[in-house]
N, CA and C atoms as a LAMMPS dump frame, in Angstrom:
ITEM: TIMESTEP
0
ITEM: NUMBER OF ATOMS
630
ITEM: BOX BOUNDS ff ff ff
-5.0000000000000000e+02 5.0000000000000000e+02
-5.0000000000000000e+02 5.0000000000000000e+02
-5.0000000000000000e+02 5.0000000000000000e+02
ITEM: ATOMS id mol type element x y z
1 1 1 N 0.819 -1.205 0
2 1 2 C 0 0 0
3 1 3 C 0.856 1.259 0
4 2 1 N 1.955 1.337 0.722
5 2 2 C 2.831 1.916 0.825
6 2 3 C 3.542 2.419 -0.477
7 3 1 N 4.058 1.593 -1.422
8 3 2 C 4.522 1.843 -1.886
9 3 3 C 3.667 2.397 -3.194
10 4 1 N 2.202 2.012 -3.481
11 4 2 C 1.712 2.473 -4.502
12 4 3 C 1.414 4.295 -3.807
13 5 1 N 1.62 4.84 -2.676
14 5 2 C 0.986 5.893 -2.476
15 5 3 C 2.363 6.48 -3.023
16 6 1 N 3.268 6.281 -2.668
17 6 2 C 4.843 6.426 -3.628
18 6 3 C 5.287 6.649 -4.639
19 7 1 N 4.535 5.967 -5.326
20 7 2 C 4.333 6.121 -6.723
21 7 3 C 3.515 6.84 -7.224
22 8 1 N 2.226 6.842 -6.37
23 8 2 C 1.075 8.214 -6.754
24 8 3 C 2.102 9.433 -6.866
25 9 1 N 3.18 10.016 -6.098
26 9 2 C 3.292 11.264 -6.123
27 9 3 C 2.97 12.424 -4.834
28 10 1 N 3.107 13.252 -4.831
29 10 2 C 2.994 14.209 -4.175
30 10 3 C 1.354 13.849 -3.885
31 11 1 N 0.641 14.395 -4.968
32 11 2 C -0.835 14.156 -5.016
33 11 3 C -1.556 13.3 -3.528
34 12 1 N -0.815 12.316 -3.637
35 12 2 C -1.599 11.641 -2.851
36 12 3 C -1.404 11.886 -1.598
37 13 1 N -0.769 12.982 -1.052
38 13 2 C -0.916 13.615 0.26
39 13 3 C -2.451 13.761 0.25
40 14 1 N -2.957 15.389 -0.445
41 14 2 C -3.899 15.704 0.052
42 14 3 C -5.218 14.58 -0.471
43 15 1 N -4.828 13.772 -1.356
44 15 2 C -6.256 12.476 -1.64
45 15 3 C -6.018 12.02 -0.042
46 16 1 N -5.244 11.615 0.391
47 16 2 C -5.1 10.878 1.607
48 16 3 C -5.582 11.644 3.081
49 17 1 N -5.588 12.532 2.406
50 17 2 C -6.824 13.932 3.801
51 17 3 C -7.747 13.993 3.321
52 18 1 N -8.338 13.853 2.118
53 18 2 C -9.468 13.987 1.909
54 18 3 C -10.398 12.367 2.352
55 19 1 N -9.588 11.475 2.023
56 19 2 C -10.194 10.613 2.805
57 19 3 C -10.639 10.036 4.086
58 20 1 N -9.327 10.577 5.096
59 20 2 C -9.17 11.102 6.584
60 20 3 C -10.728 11.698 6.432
61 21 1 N -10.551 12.744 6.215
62 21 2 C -11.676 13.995 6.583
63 21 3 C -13.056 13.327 6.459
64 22 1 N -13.086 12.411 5.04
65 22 2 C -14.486 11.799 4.707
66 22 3 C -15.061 10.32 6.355
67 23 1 N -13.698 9.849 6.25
68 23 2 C -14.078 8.988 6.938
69 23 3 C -14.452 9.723 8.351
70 24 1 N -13.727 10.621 8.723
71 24 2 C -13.899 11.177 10.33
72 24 3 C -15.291 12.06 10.012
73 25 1 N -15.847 12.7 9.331
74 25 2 C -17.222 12.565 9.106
75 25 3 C -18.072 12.066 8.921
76 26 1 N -17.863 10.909 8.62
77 26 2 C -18.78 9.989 8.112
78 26 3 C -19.463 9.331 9.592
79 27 1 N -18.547 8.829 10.211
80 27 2 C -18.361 8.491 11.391
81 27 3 C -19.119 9.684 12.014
82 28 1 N -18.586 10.545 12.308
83 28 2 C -19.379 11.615 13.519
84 28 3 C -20.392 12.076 13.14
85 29 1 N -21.191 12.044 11.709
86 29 2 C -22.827 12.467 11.262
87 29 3 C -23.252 11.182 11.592
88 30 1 N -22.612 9.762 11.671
89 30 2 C -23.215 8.534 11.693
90 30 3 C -24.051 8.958 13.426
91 31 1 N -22.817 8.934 14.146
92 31 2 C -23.681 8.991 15.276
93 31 3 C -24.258 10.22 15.935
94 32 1 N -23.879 11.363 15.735
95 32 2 C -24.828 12.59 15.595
96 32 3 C -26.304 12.038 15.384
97 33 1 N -26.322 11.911 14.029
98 33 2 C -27.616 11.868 13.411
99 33 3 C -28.618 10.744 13.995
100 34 1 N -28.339 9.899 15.192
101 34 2 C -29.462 9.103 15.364
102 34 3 C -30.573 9.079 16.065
103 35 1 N -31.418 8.659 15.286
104 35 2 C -32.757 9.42 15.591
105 35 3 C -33.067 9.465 17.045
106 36 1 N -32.591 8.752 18.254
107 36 2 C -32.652 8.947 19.183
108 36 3 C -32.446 10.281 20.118
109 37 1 N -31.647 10.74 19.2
110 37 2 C -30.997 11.986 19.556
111 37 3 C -31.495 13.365 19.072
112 38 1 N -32.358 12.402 18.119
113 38 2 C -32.722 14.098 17.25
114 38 3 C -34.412 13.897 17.763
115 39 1 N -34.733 12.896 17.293
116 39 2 C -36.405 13.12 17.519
117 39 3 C -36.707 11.824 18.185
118 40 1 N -36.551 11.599 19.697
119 40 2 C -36.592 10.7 20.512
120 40 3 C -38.32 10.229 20.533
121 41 1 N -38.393 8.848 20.443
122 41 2 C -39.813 7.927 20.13
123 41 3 C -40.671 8.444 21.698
124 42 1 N -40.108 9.076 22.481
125 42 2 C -40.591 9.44 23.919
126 42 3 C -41.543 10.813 23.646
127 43 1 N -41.095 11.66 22.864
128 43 2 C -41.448 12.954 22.76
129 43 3 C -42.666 13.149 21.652
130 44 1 N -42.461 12.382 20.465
131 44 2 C -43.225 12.662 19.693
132 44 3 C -44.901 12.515 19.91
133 45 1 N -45.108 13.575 19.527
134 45 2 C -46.955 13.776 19.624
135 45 3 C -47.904 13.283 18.571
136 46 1 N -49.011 12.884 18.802
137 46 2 C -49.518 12.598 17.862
138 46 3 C -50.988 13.841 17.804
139 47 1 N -51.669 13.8 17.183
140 47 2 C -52.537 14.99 16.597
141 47 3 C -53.778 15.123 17.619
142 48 1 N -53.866 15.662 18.723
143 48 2 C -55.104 16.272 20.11
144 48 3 C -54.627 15.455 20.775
145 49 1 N -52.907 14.978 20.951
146 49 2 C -52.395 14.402 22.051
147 49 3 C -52.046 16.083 23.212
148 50 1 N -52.561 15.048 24.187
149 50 2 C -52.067 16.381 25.378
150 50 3 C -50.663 16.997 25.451
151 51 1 N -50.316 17.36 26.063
152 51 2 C -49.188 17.766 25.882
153 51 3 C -48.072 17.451 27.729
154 52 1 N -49.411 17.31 28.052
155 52 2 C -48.54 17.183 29.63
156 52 3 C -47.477 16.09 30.079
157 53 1 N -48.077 14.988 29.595
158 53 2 C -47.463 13.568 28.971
159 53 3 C -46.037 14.115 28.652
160 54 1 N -45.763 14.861 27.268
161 54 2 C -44.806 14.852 27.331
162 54 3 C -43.122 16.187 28.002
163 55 1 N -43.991 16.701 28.691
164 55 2 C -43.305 17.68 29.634
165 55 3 C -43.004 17.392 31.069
166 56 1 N -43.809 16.162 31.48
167 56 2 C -43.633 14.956 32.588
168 56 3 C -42.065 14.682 31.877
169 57 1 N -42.076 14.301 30.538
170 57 2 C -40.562 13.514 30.072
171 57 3 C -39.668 14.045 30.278
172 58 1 N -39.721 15.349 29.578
173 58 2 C -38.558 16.434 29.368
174 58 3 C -38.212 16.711 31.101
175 59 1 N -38.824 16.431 32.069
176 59 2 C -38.697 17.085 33.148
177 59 3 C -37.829 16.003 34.153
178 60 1 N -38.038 14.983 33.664
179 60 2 C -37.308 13.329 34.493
180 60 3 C -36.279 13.295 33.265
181 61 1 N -35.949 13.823 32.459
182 61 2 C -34.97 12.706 31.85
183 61 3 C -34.07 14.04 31.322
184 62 1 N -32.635 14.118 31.457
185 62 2 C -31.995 14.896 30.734
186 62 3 C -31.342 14.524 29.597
187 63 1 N -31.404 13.156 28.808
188 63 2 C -31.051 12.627 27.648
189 63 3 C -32.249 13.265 26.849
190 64 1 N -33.777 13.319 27.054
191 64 2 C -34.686 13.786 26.612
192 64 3 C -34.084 15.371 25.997
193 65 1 N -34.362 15.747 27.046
194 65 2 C -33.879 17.792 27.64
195 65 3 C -32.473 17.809 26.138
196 66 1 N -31.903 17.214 26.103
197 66 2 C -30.313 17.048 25.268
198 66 3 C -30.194 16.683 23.99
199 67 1 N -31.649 16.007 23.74
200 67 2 C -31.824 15.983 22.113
201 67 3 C -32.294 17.044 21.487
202 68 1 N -32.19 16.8 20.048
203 68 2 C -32.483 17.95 19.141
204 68 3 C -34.203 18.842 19.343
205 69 1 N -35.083 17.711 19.312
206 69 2 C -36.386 17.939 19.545
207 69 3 C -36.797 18.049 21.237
208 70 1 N -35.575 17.878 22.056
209 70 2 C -36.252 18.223 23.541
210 70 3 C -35.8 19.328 23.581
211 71 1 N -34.612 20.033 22.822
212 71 2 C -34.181 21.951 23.066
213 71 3 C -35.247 21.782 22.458
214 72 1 N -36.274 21.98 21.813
215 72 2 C -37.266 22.489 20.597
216 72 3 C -38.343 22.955 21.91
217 73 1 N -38.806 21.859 21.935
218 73 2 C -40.029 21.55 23.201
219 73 3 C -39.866 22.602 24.144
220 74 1 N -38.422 22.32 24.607
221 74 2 C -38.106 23.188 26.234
222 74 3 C -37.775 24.844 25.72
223 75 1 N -37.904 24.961 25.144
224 75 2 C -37.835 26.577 24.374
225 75 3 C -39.142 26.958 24.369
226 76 1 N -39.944 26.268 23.728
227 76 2 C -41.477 26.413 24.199
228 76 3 C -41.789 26.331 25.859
229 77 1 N -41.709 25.467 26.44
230 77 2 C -41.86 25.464 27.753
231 77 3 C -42.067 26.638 28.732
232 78 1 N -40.705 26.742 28.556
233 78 2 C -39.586 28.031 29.43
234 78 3 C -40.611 29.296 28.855
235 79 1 N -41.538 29.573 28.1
236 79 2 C -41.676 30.768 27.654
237 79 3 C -43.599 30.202 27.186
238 80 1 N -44.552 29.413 27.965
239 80 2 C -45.775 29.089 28.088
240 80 3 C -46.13 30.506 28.611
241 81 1 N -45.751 30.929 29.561
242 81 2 C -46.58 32.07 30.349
243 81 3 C -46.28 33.143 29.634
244 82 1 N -45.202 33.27 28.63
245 82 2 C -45.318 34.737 27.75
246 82 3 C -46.556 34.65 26.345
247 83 1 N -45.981 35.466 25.59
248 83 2 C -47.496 35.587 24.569
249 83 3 C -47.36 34.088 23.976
250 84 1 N -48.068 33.742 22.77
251 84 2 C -48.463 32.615 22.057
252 84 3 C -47.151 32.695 21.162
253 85 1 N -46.75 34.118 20.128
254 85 2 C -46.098 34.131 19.074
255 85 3 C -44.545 34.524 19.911
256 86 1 N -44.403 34.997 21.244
257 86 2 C -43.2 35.148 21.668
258 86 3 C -42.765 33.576 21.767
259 87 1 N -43.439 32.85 22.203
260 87 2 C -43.059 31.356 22.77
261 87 3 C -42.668 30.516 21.058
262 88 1 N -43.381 31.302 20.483
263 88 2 C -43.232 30.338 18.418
264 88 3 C -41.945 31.08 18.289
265 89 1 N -41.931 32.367 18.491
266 89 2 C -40.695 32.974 17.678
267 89 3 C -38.934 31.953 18.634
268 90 1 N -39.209 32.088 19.783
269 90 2 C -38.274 30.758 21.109
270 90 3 C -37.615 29.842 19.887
271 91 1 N -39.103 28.9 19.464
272 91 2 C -38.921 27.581 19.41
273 91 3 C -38.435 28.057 18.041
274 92 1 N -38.798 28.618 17
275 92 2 C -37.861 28.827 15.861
276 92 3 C -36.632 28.948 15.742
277 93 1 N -36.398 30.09 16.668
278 93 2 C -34.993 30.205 17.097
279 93 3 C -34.489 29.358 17.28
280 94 1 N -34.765 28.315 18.44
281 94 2 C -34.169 27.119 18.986
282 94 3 C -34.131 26.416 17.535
283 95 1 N -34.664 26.373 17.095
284 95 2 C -35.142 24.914 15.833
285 95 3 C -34.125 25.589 14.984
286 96 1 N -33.618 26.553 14.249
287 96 2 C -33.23 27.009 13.2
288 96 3 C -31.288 26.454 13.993
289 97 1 N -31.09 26.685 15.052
290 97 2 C -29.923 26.503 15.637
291 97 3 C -29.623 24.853 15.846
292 98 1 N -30.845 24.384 15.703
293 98 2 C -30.531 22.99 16.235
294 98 3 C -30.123 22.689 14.529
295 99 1 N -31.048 22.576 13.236
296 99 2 C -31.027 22.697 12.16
297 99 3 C -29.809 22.457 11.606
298 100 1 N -29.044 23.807 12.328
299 100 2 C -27.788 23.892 11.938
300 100 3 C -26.582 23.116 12.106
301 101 1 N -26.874 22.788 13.403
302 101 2 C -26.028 21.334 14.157
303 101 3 C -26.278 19.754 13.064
304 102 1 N -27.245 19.432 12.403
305 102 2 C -26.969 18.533 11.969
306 102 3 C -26.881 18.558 10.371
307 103 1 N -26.668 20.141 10.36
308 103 2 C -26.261 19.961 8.836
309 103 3 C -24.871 19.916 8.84
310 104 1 N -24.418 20.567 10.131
311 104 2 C -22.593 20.879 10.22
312 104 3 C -22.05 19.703 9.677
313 105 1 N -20.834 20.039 8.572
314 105 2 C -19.764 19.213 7.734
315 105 3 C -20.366 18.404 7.03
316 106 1 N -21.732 18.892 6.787
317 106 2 C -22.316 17.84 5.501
318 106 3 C -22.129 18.366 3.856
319 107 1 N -21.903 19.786 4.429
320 107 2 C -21.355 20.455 2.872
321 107 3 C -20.194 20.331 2.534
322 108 1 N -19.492 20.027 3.08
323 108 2 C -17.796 20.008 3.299
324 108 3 C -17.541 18.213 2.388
325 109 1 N -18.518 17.383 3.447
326 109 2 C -18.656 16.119 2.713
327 109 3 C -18.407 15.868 1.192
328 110 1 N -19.793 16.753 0.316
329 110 2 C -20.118 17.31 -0.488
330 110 3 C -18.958 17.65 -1.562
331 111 1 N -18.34 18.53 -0.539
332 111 2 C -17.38 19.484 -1.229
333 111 3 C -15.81 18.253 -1.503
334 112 1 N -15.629 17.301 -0.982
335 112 2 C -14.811 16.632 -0.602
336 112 3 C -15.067 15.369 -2.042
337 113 1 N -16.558 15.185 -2.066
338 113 2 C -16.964 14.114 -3.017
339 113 3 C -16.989 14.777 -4.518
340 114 1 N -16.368 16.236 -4.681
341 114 2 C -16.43 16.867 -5.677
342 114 3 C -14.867 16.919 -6.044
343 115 1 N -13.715 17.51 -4.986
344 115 2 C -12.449 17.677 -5.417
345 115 3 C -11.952 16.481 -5.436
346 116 1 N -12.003 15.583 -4.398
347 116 2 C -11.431 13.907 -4.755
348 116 3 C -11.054 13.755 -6.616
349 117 1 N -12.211 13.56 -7.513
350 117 2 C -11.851 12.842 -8.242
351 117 3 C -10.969 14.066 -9.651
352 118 1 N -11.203 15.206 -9.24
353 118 2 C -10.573 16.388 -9.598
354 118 3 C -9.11 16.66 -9.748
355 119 1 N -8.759 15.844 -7.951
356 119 2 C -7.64 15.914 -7.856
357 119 3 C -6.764 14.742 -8.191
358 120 1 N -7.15 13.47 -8.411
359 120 2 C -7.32 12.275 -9.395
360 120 3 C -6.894 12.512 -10.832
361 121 1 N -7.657 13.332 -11.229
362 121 2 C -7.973 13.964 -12.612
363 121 3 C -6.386 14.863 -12.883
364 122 1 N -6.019 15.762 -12.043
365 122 2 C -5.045 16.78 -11.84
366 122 3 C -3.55 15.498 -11.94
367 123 1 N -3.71 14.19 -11.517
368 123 2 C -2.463 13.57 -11.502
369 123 3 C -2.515 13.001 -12.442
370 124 1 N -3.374 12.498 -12.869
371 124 2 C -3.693 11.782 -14.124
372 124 3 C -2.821 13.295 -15.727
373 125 1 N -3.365 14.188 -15.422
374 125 2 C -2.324 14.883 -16.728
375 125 3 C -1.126 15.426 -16.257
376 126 1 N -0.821 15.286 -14.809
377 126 2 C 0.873 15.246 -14.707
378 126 3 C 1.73 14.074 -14.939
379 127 1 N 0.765 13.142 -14.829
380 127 2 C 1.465 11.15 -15.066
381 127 3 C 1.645 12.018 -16.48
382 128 1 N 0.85 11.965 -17.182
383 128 2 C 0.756 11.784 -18.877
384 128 3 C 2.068 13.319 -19.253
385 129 1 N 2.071 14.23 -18.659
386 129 2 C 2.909 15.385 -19.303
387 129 3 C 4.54 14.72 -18.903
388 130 1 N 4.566 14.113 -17.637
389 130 2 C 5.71 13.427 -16.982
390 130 3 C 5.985 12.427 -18.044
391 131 1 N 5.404 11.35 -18.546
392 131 2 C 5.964 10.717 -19.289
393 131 3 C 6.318 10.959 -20.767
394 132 1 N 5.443 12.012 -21.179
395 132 2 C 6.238 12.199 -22.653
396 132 3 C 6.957 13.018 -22.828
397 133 1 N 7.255 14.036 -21.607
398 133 2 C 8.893 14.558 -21.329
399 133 3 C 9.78 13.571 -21.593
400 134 1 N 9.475 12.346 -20.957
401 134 2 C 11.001 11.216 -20.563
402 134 3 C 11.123 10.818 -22.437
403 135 1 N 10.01 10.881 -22.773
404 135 2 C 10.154 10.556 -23.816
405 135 3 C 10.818 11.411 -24.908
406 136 1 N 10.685 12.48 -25.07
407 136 2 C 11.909 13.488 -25.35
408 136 3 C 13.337 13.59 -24.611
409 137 1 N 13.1 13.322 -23.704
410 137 2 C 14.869 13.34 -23.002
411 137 3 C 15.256 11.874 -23.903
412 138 1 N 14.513 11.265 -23.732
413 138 2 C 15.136 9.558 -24.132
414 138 3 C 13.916 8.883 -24.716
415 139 1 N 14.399 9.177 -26.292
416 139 2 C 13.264 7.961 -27.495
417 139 3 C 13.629 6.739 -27.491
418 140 1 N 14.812 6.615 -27.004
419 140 2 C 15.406 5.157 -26.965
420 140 3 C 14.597 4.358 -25.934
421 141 1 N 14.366 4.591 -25.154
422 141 2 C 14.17 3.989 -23.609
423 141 3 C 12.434 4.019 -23.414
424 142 1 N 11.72 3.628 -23.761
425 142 2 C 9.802 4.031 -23.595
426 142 3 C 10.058 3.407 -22.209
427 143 1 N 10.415 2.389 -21.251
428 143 2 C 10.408 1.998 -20.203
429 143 3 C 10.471 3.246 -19.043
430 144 1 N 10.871 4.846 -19.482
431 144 2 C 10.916 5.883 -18.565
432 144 3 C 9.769 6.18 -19.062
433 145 1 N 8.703 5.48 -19.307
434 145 2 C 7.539 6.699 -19.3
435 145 3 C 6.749 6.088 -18.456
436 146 1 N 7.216 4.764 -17.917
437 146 2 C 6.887 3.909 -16.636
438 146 3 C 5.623 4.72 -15.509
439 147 1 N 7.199 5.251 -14.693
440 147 2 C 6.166 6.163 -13.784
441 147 3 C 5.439 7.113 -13.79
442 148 1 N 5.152 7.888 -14.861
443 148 2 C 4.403 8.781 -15.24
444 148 3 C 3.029 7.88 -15.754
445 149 1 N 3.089 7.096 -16.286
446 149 2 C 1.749 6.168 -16.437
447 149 3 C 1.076 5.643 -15.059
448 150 1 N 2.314 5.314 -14.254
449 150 2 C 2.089 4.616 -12.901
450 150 3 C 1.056 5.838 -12.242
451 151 1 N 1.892 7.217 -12.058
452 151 2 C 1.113 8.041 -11.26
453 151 3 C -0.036 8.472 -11.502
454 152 1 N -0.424 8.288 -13.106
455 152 2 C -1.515 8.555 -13.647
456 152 3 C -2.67 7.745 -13.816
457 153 1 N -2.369 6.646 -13.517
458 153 2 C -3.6 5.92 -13.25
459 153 3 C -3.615 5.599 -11.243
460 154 1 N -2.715 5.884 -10.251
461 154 2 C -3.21 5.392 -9.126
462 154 3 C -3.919 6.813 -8.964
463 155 1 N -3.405 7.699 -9.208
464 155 2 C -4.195 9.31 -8.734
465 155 3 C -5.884 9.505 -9.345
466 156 1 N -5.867 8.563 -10.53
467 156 2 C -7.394 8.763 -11.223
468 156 3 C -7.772 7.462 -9.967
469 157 1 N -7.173 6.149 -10.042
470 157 2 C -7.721 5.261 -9.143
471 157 3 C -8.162 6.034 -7.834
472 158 1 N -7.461 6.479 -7.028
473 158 2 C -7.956 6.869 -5.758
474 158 3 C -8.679 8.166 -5.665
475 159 1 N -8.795 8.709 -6.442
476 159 2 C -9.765 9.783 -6.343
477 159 3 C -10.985 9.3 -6.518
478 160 1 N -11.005 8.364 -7.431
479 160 2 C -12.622 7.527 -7.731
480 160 3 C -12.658 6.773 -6.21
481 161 1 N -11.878 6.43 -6.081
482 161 2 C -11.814 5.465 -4.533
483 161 3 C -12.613 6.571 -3.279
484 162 1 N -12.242 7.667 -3.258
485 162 2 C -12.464 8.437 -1.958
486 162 3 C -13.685 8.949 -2.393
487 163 1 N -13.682 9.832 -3.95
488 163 2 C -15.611 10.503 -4.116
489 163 3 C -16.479 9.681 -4.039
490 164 1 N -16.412 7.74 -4.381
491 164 2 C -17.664 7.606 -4.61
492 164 3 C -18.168 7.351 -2.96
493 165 1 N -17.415 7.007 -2.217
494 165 2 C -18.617 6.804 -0.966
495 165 3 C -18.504 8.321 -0.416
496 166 1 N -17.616 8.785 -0.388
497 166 2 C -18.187 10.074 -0.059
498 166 3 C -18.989 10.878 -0.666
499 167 1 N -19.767 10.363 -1.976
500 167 2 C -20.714 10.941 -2.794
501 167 3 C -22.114 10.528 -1.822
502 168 1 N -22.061 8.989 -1.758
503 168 2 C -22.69 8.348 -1.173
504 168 3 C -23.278 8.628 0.166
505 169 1 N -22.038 9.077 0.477
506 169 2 C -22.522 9.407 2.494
507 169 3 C -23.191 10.903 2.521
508 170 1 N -22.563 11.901 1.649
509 170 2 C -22.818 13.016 1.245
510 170 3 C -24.716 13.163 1.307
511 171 1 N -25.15 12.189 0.235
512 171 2 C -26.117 12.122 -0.44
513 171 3 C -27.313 11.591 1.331
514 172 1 N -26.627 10.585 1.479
515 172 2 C -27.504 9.883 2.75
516 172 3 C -27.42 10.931 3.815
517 173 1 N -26.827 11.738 4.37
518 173 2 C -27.157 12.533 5.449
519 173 3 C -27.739 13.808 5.16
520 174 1 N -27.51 13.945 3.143
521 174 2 C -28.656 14.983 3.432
522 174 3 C -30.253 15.289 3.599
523 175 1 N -30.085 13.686 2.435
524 175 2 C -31.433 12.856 2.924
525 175 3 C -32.462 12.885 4.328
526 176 1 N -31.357 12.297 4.663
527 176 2 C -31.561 12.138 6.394
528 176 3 C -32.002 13.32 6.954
529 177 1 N -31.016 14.551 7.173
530 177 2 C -31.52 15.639 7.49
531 177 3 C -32.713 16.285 7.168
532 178 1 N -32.87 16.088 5.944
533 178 2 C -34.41 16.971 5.21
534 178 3 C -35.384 16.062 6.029
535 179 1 N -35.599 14.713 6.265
536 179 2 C -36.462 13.449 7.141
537 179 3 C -36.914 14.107 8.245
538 180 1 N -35.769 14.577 8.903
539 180 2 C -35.746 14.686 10.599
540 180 3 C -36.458 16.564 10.819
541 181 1 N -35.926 17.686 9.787
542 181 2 C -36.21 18.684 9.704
543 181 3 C -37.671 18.496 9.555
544 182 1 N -38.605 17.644 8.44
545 182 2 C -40.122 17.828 8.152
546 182 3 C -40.312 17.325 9.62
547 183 1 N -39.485 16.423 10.681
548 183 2 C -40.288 15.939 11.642
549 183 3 C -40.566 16.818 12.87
550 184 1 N -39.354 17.461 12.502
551 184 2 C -39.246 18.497 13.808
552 184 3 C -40.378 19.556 13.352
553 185 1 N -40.795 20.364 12.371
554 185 2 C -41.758 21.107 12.016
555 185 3 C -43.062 20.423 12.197
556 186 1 N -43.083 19.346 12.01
557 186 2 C -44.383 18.867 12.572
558 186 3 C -44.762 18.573 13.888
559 187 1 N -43.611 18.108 14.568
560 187 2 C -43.757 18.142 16.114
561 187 3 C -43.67 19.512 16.836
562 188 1 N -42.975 20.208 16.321
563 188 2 C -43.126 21.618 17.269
564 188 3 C -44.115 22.368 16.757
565 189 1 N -44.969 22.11 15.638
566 189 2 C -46.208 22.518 15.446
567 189 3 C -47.093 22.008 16.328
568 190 1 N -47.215 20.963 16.417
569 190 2 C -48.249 20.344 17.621
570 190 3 C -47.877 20.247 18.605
571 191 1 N -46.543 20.442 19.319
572 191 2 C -46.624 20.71 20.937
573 191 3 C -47.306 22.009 20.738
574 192 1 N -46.578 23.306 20.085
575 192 2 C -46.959 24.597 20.187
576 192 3 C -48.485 24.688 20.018
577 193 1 N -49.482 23.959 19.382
578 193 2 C -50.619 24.142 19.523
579 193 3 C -51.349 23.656 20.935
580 194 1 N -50.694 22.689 21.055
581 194 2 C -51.224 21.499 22.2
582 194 3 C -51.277 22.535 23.672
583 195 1 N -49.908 23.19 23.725
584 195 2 C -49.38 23.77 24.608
585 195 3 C -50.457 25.107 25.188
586 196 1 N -50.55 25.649 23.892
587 196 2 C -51.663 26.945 24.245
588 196 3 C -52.882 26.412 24.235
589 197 1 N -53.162 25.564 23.724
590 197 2 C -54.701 25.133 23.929
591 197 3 C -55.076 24.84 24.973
592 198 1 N -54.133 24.177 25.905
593 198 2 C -54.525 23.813 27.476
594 198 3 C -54.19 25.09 28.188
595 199 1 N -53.437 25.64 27.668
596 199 2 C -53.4 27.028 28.694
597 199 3 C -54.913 27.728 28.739
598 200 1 N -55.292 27.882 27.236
599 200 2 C -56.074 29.081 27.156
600 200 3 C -57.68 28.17 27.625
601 201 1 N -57.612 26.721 27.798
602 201 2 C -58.693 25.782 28.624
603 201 3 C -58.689 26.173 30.123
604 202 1 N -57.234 25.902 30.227
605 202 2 C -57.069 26.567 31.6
606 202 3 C -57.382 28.23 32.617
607 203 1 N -57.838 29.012 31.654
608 203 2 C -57.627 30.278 31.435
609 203 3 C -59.143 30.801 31.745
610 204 1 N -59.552 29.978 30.587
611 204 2 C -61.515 29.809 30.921
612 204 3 C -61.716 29.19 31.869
613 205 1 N -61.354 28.28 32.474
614 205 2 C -61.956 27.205 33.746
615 205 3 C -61.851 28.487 34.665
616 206 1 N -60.885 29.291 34.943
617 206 2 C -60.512 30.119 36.056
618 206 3 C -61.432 31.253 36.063
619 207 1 N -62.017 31.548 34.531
620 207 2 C -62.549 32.626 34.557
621 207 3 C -63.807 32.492 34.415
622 208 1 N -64.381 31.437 34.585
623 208 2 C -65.667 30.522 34.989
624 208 3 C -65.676 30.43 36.463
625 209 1 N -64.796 30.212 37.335
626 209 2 C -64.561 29.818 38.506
627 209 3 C -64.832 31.018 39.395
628 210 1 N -63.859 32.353 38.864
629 210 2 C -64.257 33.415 39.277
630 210 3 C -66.348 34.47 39.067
């Protein structure tokens, strides 16, 4: 292995970070992104579900409180007794920041599954300019155009090697993300309704009472 990166050339420094980089992302959106973490099976509401149920959760469990969709919830919470649209504008806020957390280094991914085979491409016409130099220094000898062929096909090889799963992983977490984003808009739509509806139930009982 060693010795073909040797023969790649210079080049295959930065192919060899770009694959670093793919794999150490790949890895840390792997476990970032699981759904446990983002939109925990504890929290989610279903449609004229109460809401108390799940603020009992958020209140016993700080793995709850620590996922993506329990900051969502508890942004609402923390801010029930202010207006209706101060407590929406909270949870947007919160939501647009959380958003951001699981898109982090997915463009980079992206960007990584684009220069890979570029930079592949970039060794591939220094192999080829390298060898038909040798071939002007020396017509006698075609055996010096050796390594210039050599470098020009491992640099196209490993650039195809590193873009396609990083095309791949690229593609799956953005997937993923757009999944979890429609879920979170639908769940913090219905706590946020759930939430004021029992208030403003609560609101009339009192002012019946009085």
């Amino acid at each position: 292995m060693w010795e073909l990166v040797k023969a790649g050339g210079w080049l295959m420094l930065p192919l060899l970070l770009c694959s670093v980089f793919t794999l150490a992302i790949s890895i840390e959106r792997f476990l970032r992104l699981k759904r446990a973490g983002v939109v925990p099976k504890a929290l989610q509401l279903q449609t004229g579900q109460p809401v108390q149920g799940v603020l009992q959760q958020l209140q016993q469990s700080e793995n709850l409180q620590h996922s993506t969709l329990g900051r969502i919830f508890m942004a609402g919470a923390q801010n029930k007794h202010q207006s209706e649209q101060f407590a929406r504008a909270q949870m947007e806020a919160t939501a647009s920041q959380e958003i951001g957390y699981l898109e982090k280094n997915i463009n980079f991914l992206g960007t990584l599954s684009a220069v890979a085979p570029l930079l592949g491409l970039l060794g591939t016409v220094l192999g080829i300019i390298e060898s038909f130099l040798m071939i002007d220094i020396s017509s006698s000898n075609p055996t010096l155009m050796i390594p210039g062929i050599s470098k020009a096909l491992i640099t196209t090889a490993a650039g195809m090697l590193i873009a396609v799963p990083a095309l791949f992983a690229y593609r799956y977490f953005q997937r993923l993300v757009q999944e979890y984003v429609a879920e979170l808009e639908q769940q913090a739509t219905l706590f946020h309704a759930a939430l004021f509806h029992k208030t403003q139930i609560v609101d009339e009982d009192i002012k019946k009472a009085g």
